[in-house]
MARBA-3410 file (N, C-alpha, C, O; in Angstrom, 1 decimal):
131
-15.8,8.0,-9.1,-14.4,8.2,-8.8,-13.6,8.2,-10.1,-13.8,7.5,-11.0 ~ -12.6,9.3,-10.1,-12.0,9.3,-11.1,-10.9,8.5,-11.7,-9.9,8.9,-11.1 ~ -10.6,7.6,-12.5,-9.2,6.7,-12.8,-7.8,7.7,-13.1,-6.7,7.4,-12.9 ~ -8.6,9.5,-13.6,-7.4,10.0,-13.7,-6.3,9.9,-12.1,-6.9,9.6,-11.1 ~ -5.0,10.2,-11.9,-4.1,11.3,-10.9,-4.8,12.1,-10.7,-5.7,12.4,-11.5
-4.7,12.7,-9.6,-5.5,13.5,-8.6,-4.0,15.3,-9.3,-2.8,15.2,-9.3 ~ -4.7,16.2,-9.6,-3.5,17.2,-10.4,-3.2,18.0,-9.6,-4.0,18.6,-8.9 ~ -1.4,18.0,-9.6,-0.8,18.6,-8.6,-0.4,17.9,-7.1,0.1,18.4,-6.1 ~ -0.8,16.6,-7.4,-0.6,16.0,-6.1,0.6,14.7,-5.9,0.7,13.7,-6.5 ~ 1.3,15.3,-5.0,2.7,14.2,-4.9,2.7,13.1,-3.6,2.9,13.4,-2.4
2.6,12.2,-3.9,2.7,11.3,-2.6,4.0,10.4,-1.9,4.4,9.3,-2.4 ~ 4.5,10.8,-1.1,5.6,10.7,-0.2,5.8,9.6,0.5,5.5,9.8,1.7 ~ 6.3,8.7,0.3,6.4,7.3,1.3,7.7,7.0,2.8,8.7,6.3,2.8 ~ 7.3,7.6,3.6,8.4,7.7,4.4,9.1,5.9,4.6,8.3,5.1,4.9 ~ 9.7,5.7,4.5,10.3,4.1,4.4,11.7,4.0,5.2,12.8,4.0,4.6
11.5,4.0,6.4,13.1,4.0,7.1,12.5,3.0,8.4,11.4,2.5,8.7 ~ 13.7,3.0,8.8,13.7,2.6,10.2,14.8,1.3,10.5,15.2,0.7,9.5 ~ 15.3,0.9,11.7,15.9,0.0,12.1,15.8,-1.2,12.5,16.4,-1.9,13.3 ~ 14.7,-1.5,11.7,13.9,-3.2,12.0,14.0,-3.7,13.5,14.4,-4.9,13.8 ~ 13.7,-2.7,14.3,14.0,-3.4,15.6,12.2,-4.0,16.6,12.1,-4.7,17.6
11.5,-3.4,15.8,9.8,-3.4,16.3,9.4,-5.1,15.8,8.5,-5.6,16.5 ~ 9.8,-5.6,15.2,9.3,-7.0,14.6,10.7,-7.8,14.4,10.9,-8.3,13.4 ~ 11.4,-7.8,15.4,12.8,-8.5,15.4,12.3,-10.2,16.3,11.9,-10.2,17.5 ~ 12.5,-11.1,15.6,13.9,-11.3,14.4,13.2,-11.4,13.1,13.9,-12.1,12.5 ~ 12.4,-11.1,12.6,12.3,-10.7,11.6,12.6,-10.2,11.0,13.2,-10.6,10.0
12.4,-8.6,11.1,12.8,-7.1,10.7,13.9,-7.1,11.7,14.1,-7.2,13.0 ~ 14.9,-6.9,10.4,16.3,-6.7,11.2,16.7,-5.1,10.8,15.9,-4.3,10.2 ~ 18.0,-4.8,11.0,18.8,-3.4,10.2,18.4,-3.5,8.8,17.9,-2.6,8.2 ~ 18.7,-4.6,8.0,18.9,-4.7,6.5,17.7,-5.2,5.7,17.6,-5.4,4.5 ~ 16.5,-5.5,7.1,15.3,-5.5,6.4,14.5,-5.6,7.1,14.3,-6.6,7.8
13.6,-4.4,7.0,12.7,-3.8,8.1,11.2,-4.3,7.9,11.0,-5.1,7.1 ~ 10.1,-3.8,8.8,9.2,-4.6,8.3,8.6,-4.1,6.4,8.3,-4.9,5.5 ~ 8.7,-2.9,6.4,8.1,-2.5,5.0,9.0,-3.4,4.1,8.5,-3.6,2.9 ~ 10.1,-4.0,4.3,10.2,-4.6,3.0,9.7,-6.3,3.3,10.6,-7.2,3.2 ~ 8.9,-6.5,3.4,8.7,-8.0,4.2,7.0,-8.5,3.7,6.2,-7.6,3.4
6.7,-9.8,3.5,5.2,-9.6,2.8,4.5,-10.4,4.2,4.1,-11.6,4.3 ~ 4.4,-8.9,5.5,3.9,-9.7,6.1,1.9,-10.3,6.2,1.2,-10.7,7.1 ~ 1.8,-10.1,4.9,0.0,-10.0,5.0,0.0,-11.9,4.1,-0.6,-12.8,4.4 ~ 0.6,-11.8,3.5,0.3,-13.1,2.9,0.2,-12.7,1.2,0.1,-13.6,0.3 ~ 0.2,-11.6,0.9,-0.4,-11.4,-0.4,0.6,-11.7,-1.5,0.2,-11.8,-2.6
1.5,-11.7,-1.3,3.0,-11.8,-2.2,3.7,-10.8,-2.7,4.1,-10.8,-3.8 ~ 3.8,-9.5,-1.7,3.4,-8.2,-2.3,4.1,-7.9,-0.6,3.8,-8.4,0.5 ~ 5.0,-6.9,-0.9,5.9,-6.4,0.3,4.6,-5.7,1.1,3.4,-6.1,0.8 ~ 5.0,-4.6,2.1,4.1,-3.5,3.0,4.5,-2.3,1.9,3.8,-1.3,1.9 ~ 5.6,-2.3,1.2,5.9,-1.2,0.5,5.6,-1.4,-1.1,5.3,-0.5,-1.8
5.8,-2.2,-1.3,4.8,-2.6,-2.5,3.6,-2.9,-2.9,3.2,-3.3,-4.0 ~ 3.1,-2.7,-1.7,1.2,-2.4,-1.4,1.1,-1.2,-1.6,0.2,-0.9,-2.4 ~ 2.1,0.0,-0.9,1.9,1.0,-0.9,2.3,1.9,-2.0,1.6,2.9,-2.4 ~ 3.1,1.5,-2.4,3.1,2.0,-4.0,1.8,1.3,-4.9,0.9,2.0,-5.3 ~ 1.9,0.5,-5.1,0.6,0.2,-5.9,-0.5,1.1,-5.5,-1.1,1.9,-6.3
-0.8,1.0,-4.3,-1.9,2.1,-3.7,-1.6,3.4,-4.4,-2.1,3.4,-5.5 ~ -0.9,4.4,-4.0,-0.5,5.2,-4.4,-0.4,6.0,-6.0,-0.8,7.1,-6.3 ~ 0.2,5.1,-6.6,0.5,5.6,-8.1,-0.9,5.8,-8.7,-1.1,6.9,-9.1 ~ -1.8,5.1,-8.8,-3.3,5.9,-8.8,-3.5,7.1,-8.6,-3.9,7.8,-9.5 ~ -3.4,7.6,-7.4,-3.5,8.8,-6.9,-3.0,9.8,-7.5,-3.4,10.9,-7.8
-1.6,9.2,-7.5,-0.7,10.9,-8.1,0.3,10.8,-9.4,1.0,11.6,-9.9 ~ -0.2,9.0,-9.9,0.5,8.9,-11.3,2.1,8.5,-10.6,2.6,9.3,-9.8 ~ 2.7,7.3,-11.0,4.0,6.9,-10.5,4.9,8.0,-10.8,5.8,7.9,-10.0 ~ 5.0,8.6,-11.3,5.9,9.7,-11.5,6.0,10.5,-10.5,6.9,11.4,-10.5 ~ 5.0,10.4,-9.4,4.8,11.8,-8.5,4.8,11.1,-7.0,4.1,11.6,-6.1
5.8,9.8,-6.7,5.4,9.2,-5.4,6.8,8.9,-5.5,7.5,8.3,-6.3 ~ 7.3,10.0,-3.9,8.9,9.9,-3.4,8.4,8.8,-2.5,7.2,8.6,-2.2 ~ 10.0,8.0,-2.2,9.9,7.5,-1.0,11.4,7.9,-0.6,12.5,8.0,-1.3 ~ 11.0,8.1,1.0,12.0,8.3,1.4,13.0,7.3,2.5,12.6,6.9,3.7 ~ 14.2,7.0,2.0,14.9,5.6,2.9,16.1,6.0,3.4,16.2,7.2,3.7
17.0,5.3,3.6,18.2,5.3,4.5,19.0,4.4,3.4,18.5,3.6,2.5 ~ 20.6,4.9,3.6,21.2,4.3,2.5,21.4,2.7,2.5,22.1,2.4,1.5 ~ 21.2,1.9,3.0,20.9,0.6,3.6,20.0,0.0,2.6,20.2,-0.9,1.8 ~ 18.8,1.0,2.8,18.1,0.0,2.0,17.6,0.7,0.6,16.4,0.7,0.2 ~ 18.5,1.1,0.1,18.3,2.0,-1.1,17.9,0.8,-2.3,16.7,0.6,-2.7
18.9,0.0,-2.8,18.7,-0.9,-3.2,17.5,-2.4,-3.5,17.1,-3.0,-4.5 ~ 17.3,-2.4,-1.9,15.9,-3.3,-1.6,14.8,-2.5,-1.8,13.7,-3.1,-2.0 ~ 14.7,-1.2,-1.8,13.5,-0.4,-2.5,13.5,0.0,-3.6,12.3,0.3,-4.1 ~ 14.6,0.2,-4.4,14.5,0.0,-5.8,14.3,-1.4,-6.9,13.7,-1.6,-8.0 ~ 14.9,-2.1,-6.2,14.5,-3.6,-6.3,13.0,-3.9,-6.4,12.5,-4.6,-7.3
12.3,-3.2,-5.5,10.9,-3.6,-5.2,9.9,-2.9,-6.1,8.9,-3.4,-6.5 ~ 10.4,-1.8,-6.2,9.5,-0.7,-7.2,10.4,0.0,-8.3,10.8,1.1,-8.3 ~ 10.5,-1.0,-9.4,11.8,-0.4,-10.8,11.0,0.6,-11.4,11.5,1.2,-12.3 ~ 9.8,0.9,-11.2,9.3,2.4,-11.8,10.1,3.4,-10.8,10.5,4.4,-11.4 ~ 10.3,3.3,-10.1,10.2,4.6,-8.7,11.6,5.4,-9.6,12.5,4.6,-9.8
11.6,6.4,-9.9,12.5,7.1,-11.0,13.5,7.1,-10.0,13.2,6.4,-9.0 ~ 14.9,7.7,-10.1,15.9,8.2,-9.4,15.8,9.1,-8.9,16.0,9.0,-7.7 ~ 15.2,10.5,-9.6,14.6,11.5,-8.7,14.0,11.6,-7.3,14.1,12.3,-6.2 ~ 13.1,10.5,-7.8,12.4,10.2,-6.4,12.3,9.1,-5.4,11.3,8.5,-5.0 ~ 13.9,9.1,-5.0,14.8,8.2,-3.8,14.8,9.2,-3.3,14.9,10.1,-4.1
14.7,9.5,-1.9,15.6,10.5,-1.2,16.4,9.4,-0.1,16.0,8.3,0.3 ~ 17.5,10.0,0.1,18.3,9.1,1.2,18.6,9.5,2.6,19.7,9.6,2.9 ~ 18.0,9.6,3.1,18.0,10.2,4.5,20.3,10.3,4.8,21.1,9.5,4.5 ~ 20.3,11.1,5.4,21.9,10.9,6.1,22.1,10.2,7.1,23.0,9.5,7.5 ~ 21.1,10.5,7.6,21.0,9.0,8.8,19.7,9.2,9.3,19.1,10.2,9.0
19.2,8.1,10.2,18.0,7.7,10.9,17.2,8.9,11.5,17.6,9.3,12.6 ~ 16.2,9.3,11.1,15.2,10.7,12.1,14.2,9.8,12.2,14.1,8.6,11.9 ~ 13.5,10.5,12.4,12.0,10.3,12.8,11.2,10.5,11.2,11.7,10.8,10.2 ~ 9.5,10.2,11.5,9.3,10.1,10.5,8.9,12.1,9.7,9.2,12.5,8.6 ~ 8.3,12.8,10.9,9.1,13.9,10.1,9.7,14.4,9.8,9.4,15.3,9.0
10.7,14.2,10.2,11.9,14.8,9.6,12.0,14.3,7.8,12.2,15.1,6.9 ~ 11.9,13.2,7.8,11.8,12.4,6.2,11.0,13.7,5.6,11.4,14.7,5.0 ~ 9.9,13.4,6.0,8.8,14.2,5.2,8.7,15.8,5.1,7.8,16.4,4.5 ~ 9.5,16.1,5.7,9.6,17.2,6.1,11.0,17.6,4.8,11.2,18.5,3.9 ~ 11.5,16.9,5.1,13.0,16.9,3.9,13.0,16.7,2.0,13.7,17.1,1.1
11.5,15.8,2.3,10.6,15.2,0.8,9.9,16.5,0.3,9.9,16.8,-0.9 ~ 9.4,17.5,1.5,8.1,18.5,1.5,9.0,19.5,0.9,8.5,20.2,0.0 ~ 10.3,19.7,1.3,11.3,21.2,0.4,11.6,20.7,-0.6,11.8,21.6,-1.4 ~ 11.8,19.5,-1.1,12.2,19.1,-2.6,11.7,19.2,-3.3,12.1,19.7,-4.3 ~ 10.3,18.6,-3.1,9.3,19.0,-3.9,8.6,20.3,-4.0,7.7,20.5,-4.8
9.2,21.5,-3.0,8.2,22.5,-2.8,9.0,23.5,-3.9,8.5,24.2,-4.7 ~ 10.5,23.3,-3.6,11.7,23.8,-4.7,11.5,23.2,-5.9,11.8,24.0,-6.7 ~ 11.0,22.1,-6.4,10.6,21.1,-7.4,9.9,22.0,-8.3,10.2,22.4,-9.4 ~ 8.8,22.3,-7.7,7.2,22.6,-8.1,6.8,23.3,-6.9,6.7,22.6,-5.9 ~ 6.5,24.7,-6.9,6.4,25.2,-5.6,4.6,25.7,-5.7,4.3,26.6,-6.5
3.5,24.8,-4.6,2.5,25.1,-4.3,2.6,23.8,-4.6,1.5,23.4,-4.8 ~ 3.5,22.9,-4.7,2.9,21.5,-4.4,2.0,21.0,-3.5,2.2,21.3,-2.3 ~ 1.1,20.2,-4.0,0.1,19.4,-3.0,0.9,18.1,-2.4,1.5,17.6,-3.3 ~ 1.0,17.5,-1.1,1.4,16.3,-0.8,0.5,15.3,0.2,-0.5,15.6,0.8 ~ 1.0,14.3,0.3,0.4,13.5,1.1,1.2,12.8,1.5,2.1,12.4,0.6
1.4,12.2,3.0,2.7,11.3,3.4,1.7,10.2,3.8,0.6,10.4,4.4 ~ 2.3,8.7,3.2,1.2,7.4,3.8,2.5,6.5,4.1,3.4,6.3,3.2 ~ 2.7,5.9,5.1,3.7,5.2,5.7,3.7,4.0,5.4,2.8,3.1,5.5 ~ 5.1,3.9,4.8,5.5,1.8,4.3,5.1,1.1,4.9,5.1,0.1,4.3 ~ 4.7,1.0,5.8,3.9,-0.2,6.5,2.7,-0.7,6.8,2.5,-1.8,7.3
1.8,0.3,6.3,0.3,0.3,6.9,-0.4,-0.7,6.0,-0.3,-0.4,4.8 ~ -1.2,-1.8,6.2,-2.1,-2.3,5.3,-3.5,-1.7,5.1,-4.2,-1.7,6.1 ~ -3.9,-1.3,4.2,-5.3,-1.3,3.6,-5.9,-2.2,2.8,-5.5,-2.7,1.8 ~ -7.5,-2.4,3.7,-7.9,-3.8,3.5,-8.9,-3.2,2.0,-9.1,-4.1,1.1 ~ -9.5,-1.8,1.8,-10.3,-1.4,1.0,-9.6,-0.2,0.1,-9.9,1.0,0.0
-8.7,-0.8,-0.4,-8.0,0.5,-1.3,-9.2,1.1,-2.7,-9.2,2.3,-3.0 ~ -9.7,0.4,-3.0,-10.9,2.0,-3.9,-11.6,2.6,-3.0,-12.0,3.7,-3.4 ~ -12.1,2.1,-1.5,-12.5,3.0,-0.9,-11.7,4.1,-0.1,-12.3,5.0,0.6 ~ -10.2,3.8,-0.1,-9.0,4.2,0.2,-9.1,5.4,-0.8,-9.5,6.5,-0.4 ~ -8.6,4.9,-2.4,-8.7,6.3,-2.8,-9.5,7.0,-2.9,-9.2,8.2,-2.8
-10.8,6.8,-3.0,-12.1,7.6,-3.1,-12.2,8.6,-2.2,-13.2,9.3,-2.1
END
């Protein structure tokens, strides 16, 4: 397996939603991706960035949020450039995000490669994840 970035490839973190799935926990102003619900000390979205930046080099992993919690994801990940916030105008679904990430970057860098992996998901085997 290689330690380089995978070349040409951008990874997209869709990161929204209205904390209403894991309430009272995950509220509006903090949903489950920003929450360390595994135990590890390490959010669901700061798993997934760590995951990630391997792959495509932190320079090349949007996430995309809601203006709410622009802040608590910047907070969480101070690499994540300015560039690559996108702020949704209000609440869609998860394609619509990625779908909105996929022309930025296609205008960005056009024949971009992407991959969308969702703020929430835990993986228990991330080198066998990237491999």
């Amino acid at each position: 397996m290689s330690a380089l970035p995978l070349q040409d490839f951008y990874c997209i973190i869709p990161a929204g939603g209205v904390g209403s799935r894991l309430w009272p926990l995950s509220r509006a102003d903090a949903p489950k991706f920003l929450h360390d619900l595994t135990g590890s000390g390490s959010t669901l979205l700061r798993a997934t960035w760590d995951r990630l930046a391997p792959l495509s080099g932190a320079q090349r992993v949007m996430v995309v949020t809601g203006r709410a919690h622009r802040a608590a994801v910047e907070g969480q990940i101070p690499a994540l450039s300015d560039a690559n916030v996108v702020l949704e105008s209000e609440p869609r679904e998860n394609t619509a995000a990625i779908g909105l990430a996929a022309a930025i970057l296609e205008r960005r860098e056009p024949g971009v490669i992407i991959g969308s992996f969702a703020a929430d998901h835990v993986i228990g085997n991330e080198p066998l994840f990237r491999a």
